[in-house]
VEXDREN-2710 file (C-alpha; in Angstrom, 1 decimal):
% VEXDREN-2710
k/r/px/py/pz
1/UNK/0.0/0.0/0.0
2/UNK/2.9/2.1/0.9
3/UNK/4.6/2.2/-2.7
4/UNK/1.8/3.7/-4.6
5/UNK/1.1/6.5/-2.2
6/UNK/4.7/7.6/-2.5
7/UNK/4.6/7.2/-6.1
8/UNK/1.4/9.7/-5.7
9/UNK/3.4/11.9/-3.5
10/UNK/6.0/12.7/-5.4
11/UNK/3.2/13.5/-8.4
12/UNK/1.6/16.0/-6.7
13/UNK/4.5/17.7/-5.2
14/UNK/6.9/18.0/-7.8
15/UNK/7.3/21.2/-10.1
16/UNK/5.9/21.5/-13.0
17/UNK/8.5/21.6/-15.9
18/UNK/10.6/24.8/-16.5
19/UNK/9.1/25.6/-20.0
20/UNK/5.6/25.4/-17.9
21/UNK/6.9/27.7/-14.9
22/UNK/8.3/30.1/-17.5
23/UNK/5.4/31.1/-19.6
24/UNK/3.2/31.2/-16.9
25/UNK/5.5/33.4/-15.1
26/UNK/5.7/35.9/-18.1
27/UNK/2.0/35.9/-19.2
28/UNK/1.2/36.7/-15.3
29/UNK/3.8/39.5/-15.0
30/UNK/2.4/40.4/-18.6
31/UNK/-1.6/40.5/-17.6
32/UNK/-0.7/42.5/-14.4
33/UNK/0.8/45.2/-16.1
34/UNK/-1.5/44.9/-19.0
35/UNK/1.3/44.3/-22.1
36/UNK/0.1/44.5/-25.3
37/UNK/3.5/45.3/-26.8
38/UNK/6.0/42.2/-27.4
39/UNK/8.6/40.0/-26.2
40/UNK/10.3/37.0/-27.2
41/UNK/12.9/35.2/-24.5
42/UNK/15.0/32.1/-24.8
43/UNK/16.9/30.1/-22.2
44/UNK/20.4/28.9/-23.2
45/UNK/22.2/25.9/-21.6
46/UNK/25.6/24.5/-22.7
47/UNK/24.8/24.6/-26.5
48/UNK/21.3/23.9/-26.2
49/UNK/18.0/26.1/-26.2
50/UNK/15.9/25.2/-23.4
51/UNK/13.1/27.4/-23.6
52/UNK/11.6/29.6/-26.4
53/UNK/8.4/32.0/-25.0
54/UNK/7.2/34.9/-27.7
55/UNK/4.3/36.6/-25.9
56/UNK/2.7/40.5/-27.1
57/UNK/2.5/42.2/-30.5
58/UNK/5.5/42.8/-33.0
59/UNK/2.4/46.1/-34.1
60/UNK/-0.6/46.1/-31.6
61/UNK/-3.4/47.8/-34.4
62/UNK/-2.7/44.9/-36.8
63/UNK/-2.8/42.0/-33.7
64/UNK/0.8/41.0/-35.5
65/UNK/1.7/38.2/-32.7
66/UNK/5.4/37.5/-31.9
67/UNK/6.8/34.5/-33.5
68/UNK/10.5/33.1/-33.7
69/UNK/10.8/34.8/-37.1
70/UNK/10.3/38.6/-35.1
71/UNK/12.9/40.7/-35.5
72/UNK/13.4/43.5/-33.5
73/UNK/15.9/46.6/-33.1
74/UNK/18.8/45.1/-30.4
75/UNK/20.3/48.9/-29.9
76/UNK/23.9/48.4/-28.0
77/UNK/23.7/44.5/-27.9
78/UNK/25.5/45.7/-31.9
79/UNK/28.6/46.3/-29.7
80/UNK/29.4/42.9/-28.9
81/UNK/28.9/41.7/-32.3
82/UNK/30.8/44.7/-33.6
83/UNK/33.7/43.8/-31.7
84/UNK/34.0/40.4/-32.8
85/UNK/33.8/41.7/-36.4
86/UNK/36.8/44.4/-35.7
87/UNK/39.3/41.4/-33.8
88/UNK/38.2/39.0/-36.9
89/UNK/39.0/41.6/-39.5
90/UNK/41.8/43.5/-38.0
91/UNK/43.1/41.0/-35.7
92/UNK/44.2/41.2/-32.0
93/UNK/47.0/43.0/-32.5
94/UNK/45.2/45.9/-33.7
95/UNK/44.0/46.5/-30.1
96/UNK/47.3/48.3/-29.6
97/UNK/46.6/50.7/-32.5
98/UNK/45.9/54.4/-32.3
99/UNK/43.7/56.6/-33.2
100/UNK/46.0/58.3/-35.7
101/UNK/47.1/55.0/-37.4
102/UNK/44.0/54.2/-38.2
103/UNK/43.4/57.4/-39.7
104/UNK/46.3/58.8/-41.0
105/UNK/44.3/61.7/-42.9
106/UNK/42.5/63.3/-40.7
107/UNK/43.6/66.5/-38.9
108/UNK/42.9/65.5/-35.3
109/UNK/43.3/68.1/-32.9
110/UNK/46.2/68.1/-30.7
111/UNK/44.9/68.4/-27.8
112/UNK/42.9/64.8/-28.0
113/UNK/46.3/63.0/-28.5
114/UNK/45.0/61.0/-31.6
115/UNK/48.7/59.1/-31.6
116/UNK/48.2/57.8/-27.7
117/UNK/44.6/56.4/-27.9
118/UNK/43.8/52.9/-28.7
119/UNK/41.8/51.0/-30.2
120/UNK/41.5/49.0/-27.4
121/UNK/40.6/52.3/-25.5
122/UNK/37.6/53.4/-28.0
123/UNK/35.9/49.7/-27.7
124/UNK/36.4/50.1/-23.5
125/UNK/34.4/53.4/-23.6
126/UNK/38.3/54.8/-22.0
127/UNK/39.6/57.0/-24.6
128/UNK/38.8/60.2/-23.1
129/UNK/36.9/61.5/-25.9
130/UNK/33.5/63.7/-26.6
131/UNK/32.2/63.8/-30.4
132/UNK/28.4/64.9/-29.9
133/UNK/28.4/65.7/-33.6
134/UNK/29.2/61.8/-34.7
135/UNK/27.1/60.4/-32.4
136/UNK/24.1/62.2/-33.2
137/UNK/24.4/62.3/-36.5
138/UNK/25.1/58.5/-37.2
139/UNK/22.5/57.6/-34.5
140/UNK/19.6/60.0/-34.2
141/UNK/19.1/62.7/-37.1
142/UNK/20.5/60.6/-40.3
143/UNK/21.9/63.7/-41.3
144/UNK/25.6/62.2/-42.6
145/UNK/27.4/61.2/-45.2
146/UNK/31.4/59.8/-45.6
147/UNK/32.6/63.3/-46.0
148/UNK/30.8/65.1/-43.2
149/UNK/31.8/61.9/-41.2
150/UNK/35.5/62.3/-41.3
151/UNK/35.0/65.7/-40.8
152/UNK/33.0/65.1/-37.1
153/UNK/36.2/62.9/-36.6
154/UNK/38.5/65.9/-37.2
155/UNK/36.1/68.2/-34.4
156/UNK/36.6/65.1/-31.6
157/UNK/37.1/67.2/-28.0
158/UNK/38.5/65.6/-25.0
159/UNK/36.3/64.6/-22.7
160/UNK/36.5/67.1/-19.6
161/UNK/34.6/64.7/-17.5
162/UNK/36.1/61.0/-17.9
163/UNK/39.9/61.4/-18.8
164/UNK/41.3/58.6/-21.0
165/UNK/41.9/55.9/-18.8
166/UNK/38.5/56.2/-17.1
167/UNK/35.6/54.5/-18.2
168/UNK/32.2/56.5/-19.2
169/UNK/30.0/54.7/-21.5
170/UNK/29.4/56.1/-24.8
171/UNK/28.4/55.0/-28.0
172/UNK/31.5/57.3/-29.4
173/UNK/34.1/54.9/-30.3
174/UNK/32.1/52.1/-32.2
175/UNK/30.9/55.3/-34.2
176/UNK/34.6/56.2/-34.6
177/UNK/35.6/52.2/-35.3
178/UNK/33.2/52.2/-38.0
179/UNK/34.8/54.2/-39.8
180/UNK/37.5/52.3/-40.1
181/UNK/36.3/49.0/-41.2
182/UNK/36.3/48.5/-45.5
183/UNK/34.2/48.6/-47.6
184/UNK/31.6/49.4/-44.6
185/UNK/31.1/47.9/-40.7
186/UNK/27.7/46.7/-41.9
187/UNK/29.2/44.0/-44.6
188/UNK/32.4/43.4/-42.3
189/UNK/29.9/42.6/-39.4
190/UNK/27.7/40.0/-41.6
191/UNK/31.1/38.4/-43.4
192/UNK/32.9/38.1/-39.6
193/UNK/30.3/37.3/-37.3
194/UNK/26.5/36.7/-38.7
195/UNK/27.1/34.1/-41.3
196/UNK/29.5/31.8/-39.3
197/UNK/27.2/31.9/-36.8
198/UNK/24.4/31.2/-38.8
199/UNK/22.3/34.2/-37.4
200/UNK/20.8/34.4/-40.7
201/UNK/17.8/36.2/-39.4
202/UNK/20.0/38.9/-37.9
203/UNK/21.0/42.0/-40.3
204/UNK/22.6/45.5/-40.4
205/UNK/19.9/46.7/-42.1
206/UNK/16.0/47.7/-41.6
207/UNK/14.2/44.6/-42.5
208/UNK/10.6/44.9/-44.5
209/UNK/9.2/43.7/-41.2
210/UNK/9.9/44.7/-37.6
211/UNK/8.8/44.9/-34.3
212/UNK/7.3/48.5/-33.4
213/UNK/8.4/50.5/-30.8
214/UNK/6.5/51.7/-28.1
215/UNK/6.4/53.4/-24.3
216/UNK/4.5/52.6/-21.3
217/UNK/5.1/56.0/-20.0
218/UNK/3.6/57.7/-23.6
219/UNK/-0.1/58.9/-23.1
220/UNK/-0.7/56.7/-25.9
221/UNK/0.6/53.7/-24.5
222/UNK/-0.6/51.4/-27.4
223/UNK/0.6/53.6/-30.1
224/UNK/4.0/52.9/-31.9
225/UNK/6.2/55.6/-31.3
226/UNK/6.6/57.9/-34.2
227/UNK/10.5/58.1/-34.4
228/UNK/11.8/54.3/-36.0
229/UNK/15.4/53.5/-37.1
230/UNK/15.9/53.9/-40.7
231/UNK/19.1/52.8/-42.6
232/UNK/20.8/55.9/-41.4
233/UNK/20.4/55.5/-38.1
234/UNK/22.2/52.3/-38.0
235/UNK/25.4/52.8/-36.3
236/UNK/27.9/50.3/-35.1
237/UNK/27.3/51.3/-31.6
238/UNK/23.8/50.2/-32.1
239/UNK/22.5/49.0/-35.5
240/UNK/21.5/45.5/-35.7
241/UNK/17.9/44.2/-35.9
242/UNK/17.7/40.4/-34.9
243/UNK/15.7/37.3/-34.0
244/UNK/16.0/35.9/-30.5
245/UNK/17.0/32.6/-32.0
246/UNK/19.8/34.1/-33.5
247/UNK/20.8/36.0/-30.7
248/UNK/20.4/32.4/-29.0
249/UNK/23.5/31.3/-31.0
250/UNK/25.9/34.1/-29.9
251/UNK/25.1/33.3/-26.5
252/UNK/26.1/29.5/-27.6
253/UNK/29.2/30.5/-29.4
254/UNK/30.1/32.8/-26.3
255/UNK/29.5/30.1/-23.9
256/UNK/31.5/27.3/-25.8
257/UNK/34.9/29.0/-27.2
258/UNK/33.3/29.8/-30.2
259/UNK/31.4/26.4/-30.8
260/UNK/27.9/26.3/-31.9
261/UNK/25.9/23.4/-33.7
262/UNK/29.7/20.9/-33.6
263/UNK/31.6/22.9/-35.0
264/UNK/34.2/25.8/-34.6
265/UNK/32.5/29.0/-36.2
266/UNK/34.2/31.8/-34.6
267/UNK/38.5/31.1/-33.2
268/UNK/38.3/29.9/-29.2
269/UNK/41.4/32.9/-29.1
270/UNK/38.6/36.1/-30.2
271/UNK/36.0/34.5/-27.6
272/UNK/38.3/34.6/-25.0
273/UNK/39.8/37.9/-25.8
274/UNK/36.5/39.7/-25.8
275/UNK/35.2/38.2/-22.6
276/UNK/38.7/39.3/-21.0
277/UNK/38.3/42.5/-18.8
278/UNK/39.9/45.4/-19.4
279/UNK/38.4/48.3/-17.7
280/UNK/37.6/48.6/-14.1
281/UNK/34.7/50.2/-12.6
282/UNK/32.0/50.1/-9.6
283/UNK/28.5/50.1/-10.9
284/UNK/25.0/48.3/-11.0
285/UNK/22.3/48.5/-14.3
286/UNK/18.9/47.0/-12.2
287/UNK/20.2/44.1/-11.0
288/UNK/23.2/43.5/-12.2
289/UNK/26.1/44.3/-11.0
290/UNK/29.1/45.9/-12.8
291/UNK/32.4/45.5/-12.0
292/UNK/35.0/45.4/-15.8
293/UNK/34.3/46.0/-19.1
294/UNK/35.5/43.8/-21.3
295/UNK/35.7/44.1/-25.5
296/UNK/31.9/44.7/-25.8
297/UNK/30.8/43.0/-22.4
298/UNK/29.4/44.1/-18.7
299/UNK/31.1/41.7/-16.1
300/UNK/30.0/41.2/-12.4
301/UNK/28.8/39.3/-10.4
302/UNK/25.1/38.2/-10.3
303/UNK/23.7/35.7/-8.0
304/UNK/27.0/34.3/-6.7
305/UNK/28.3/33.5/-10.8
306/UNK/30.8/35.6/-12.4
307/UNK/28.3/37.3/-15.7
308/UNK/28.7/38.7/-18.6
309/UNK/25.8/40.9/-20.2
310/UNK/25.1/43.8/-22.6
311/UNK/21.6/45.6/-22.3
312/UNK/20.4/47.8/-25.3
313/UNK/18.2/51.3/-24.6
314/UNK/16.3/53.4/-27.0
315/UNK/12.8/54.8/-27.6
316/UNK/10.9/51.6/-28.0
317/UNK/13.2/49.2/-27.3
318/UNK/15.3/47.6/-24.1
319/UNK/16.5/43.9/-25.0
320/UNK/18.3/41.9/-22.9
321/UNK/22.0/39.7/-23.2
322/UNK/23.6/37.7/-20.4
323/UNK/25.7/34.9/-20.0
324/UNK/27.3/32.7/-17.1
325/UNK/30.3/30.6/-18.4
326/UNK/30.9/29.2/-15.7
327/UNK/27.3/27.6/-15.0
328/UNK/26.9/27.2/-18.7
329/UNK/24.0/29.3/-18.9
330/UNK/22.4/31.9/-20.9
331/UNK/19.3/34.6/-21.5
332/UNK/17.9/36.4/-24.5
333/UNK/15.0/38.7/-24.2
334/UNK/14.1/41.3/-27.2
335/UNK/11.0/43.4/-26.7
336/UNK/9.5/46.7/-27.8
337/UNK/8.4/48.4/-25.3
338/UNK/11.4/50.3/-23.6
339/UNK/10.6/52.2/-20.3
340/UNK/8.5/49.3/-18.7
341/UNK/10.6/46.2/-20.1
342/UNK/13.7/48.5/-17.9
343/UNK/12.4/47.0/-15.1
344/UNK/10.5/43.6/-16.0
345/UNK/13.9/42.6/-17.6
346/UNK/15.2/42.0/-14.3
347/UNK/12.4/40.2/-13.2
348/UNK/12.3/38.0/-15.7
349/UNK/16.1/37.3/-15.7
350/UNK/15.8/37.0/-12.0
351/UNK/13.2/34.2/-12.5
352/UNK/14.2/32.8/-15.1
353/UNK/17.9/32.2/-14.3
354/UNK/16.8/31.3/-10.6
355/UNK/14.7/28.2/-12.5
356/UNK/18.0/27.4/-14.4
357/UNK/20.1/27.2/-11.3
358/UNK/17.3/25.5/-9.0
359/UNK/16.5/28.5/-6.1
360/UNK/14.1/27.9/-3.7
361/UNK/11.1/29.5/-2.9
362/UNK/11.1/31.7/-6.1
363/UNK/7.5/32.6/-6.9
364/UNK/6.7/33.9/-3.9
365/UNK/10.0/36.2/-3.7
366/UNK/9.2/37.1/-7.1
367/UNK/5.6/37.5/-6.4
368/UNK/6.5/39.8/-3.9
369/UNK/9.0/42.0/-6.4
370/UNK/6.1/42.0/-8.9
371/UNK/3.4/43.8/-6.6
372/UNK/6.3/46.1/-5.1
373/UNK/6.8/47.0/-8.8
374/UNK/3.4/47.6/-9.9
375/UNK/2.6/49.5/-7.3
376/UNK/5.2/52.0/-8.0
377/UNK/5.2/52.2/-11.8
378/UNK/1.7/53.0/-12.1
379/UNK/2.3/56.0/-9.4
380/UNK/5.2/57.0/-11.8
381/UNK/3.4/56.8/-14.7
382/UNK/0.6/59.1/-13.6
383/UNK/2.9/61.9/-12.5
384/UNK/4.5/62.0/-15.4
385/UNK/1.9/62.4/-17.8
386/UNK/0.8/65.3/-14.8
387/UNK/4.4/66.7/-15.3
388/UNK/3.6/66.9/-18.9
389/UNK/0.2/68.3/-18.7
390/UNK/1.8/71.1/-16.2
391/UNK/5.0/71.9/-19.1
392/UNK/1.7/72.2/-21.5
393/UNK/0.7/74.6/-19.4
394/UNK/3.5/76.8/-18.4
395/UNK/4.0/80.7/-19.9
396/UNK/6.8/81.1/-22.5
397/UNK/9.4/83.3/-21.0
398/UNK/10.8/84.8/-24.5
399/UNK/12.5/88.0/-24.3
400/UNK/11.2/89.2/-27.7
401/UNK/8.2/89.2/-29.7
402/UNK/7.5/84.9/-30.0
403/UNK/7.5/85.4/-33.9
404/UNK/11.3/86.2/-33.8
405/UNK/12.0/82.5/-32.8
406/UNK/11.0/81.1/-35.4
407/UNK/12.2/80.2/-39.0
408/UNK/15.3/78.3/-39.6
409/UNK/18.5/77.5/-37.6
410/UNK/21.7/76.2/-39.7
411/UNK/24.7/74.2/-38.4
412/UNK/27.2/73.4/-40.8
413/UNK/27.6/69.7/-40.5
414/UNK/24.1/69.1/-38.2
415/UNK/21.6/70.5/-40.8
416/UNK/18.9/72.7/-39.9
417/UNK/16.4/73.0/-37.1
418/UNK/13.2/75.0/-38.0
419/UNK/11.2/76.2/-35.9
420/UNK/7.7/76.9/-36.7
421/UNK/4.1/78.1/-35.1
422/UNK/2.7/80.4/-32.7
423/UNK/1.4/81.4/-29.0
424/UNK/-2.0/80.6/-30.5
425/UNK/-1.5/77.5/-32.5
426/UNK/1.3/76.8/-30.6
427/UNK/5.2/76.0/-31.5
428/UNK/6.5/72.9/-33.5
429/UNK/10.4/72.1/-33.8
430/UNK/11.5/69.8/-36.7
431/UNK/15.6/68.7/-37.4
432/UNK/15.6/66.7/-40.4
433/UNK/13.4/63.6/-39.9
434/UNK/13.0/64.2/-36.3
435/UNK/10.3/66.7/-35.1
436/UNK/8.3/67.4/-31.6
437/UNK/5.6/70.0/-29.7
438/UNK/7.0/72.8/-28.1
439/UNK/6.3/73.5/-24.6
440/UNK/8.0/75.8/-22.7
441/UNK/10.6/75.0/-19.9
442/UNK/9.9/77.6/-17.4
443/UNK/13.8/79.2/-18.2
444/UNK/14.5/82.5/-19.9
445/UNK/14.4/82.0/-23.8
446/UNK/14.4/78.7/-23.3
447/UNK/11.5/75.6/-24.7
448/UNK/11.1/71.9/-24.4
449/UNK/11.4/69.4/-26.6
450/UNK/11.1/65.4/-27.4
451/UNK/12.4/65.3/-30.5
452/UNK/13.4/61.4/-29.4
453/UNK/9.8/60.5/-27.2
454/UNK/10.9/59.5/-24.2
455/UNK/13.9/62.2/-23.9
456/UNK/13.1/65.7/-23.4
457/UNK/15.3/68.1/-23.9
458/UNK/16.1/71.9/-23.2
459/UNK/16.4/74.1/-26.6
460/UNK/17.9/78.0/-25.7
461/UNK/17.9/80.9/-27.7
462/UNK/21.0/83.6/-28.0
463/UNK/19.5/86.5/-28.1
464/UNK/21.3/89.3/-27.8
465/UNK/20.1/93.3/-28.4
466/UNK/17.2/92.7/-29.7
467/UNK/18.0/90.1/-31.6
468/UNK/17.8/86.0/-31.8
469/UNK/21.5/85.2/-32.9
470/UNK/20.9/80.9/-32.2
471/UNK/19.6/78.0/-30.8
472/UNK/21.5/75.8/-28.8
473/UNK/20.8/71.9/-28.7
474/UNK/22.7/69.3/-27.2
475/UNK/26.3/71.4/-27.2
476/UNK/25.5/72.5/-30.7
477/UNK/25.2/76.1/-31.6
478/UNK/22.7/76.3/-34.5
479/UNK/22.8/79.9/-36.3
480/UNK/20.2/82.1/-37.0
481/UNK/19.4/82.0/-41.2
482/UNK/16.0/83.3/-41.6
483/UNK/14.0/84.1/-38.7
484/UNK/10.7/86.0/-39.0
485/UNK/10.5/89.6/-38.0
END
C-alpha cells in the first residue's frame, strides 16, 4: 500500500517543468501590467536552447503576434557583435593601434592626443573622448554622409569629464571604429560574425518587417512611437535588428569558445579575448552588478556566478543579453516596449535564471518584487503624464516678440532645425526627420522638446540686443538664417 502512495506523493508535489513555470510566469507579469506590446525570450544551456516563450505584439493595431521569425531593433547589444567583427578583421593586434594610425588623414586636434589612444581604449568606452556631432548624426538625425563623417572625426574634443583611462560609457568609439572597417562595418559585421554563426535572421539593415516600438510612460501607451530606425540611423554602436533565436547562438558560441551546432565557427582565441576585462569600474544596471568592461561586455557578479551581459536602450526598445560561463548558462529577451521592459527585464532574468540554477522559494519572492513593482510604476506613470500636462501649461518666457524665434536655424555639419508656429497654435520644432511639440521650460528664452519620445530636452535661444543670434541643442550652436520679423 505504501509504494503507490509515494509514487502519488511525489506526483503531486513535484514542479511542473521549466518551459511550464516560464510562460506562466511571463503571461502573469504580462496580464498585471496589462502588455500589449512584445517579447520574445530564450533560455540557453551549454549549447542547447531550453526554452523559447514569444508573448505581445511585434504592431498592436494589426494583432501582428510574436513569433521566432520577429525581428526586433537590439540597440547596443551591436557592440558585442561589432567587436567580434573588428578582432576578426583586423586581428588582436590591432588592439594596440591608435587613433591616428588608423586614420592617418584626418587632422585631429592636438589636444585629443589622436597618436596615444587605442583602439582598445575606444571599444572600453576609455579614450577620453566627446564627439556629440558623430554620435548624433550617425545615430539619431540621419543627417551624414562619408565626407561630413570624417570631418565630425576631425572636431573630436576631449572629454572634460572621464579622462582617457577612465571608463564612461558612450556609443563614441564604435561610431569612430566604424569608420575604419572596408568597404563598410555593416558587410564586415555579416562576413565576420553573422554568417558563421548562422544568425541568418540577424541584419545590419531595416528589414521589411519589424517589431514596433512603443512606451509605457507615452499617453498613448498602445501607439507605436513615431521616431523608427531607418538605414541611417544604423550605427555600429547600435544598428543591428535580430531574431532571439539568432541572438540564442551568440550566446552559444560565447558560452562554448566559439562552438555552436559541432563545430568551430568563430576562433576559441577572439571569444576569450573579448570576454577578457579590461576596464575597471564600480556600478550596477537593475540588478546586475558591474564590476570590468570587457571588449563589448558588462562583467560582475550576479547571483554568486561571475556574468557577462550587454543591455540595449532606445525609444521603443530595451533587450536583454547575459551569460554565465561558468554555470553554462544563458538569457535572451528582445521586446519593444522600452521604459516598462527596464524594469521587467530583471524580473524575468531573476526568474528565469533562478529556474535554471534551481533556487528555492522563487514565486513567492518574485511575487513579492512584482506587486512592489506595480505599485510603483503605475504611481510613476501618472505623475508623469501630470508633469507633462503642467509643461503644457506653463507661460513662455521669450525676451522678444514669439514670432522672432522662429524660422530656420543652420549648423554646418548638423543640418537645420526650423522652428515653426505660434502662442496661439502653438510652437513645433523639426531637425531633419525628427520633429516634436514645443512647450515651454519655465527658463528664460528657453523651450522643451522630445524630438526622441521618451527624452526631453532643453532648446535655448542667443539673443542678444534685440535680436535672436541661435539655438543651442545638445552642445550645438545652430545659427540664425531666416528668422521671421
Amino acid at each position: 500500500m505504501s509504494l503507490p502512495l509515494i509514487a502519488l506523493a511525489l506526483t503531486l508535489t513535484a514542479e511542473p517543468p521549466l518551459e511550464l513555470r516560464m510562460d506562466h510566469f511571463i503571461d502573469n507579469l504580462r496580464q498585471d501590467f496589462a502588455v500589449r506590446s512584445g517579447m520574445a525570450v530564450v533560455m540557453v544551456k551549454g549549447d542547447k536552447v531550453i526554452y523559447r516563450g514569444n508573448f505581445g505584439y511585434a504592431d498592436i493595431a494589426a494583432q501582428k503576434a510574436v513569433t521566432d521569425d520577429t525581428r526586433f531593433y537590439i540597440a547596443s547589444i551591436t557592440k558585442p557583435l561589432f567587436t567580434l567583427a573588428w578582432l576578426q578583421a583586423k586581428g588582436p593586434q590591432s588592439l594596440n593601434s591608435t587613433l591616428a594610425e588608423q586614420f592617418p588623414a584626418i587632422p585631429f586636434a592636438p589636444a585629443i592626443e589622436a597618436d596615444k589612444v587605442t583602439v582598445k581604449e575606444l571599444l572600453t568606452h576609455s579614450a577620453g573622448l566627446s564627439g556629440d556631432l558623430l554620435e548624433n548624426a550617425v545615430a539619431i538625425t540621419g543627417l551624414h554622409d562619408q565626407p561630413r563623417r570624417r570631418q565630425m572625426l576631425s572636431l573630436l574634443t576631449v572629454n572634460p569629464q572621464a579622462p582617457r583611462g577612465q571608463f564612461q560609457y558612450t556609443n563614441l568609439g564604435y561610431d569612430i571604429l566604424g569608420e575604419a572597417l572596408s568597404p563598410d562595418w555593416q558587410q564586415v559585421l555579416t562576413d565576420q560574425v553573422l554568417r558563421p554563426l548562422g544568425m541568418t535572421h540577424t541584419s545590419a539593415s531595416v528589414p521589411a518587417e519589424a517589431a514596433l516600438p512603443y512606451s509605457f510612460f507615452s499617453a498613448q501607451r498602445y501607439q507605436p512611437l513615431y521616431l523608427k530606425k531607418t538605414q541611417q540611423t544604423l550605427h555600429p554602436a547600435g544598428g543591428v535588428f535580430a531574431t532571439s533565436g539568432d541572438m540564442a547562438k551568440l550566446l552559444a558560441a560565447e558560452l562554448n569558445q566559439g562552438r555552436i551546432d559541432g563545430r568551430q565557427a568563430l576562433p576559441a582565441g577572439i571569444i576569450a579575448l573579448s570576454q577578457t576585462p579590461a576596464v575597471s569600474l564600480e556600478a550596477k544596471r537593475g540588478d546586475f552588478a558591474r564590476t570590468a568592461y570587457a571588449l563589448g561586455w558588462y562583467v560582475g557578479q550576479y547571483k554568486g556566478h561571475r556574468t557577462y551581459h550587454h543591455f540595449g536602450s532606445f525609444d521603443g526598445f530595451r533587450p536583454h543579453l547575459s551569460f554565465m560561463p561558468g554555470a553554462g548558462l544563458g538569457l535572451v529577451i528582445l521586446d519593444n516596449e522600452s521604459e516598462l521592459n527596464d524594469k521587467l527585464t530583471d524580473l524575468i532574468a531573476d526568474y528565469g535564471y533562478g529556474l535554471m540554477l534551481g533556487e528555492a522559494h522563487l514565486d513567492a519572492r518574485l511575487g513579492q518584487r512584482q506587486q512592489a513593482l506595480k505599485a510603483m510604476v503605475f504611481g510613476y506613470r501618472q505623475k508623469l503624464l501630470a508633469k507633462e500636462e503642467a509643461y503644457r501649461q506653463r507661460p513662455y518666457q521669450f525676451s522678444q516678440d514669439p514670432r522672432r524665434y522662429t524660422g530656420r536655424y543652420h549648423h554646418p555639419l548638423a543640418g537645420d532645425i526650423v522652428v515653426t508656429g505660434s502662442l496661439a497654435k502653438g510652437f513645433h520644432l523639426s531637425w531633419g526627420p525628427l520633429h516634436s511639440a514645443v512647450t515651454a521650460y519655465g527658463e528664460r528664452d528657453s523651450i522643451r522638446v522630445k524630438l526622441r519620445p521618451t527624452h526631453p530636452q532643453v532648446v535655448r535661444f542667443e539673443v542678444a540686443d534685440g535680436k535672436v543670434n541661435a539655438l543651442l541643442l545638445g552642445g550645438m550652436r545652430f545659427e540664425a538664417l531666416a528668422l521671421n520679423e
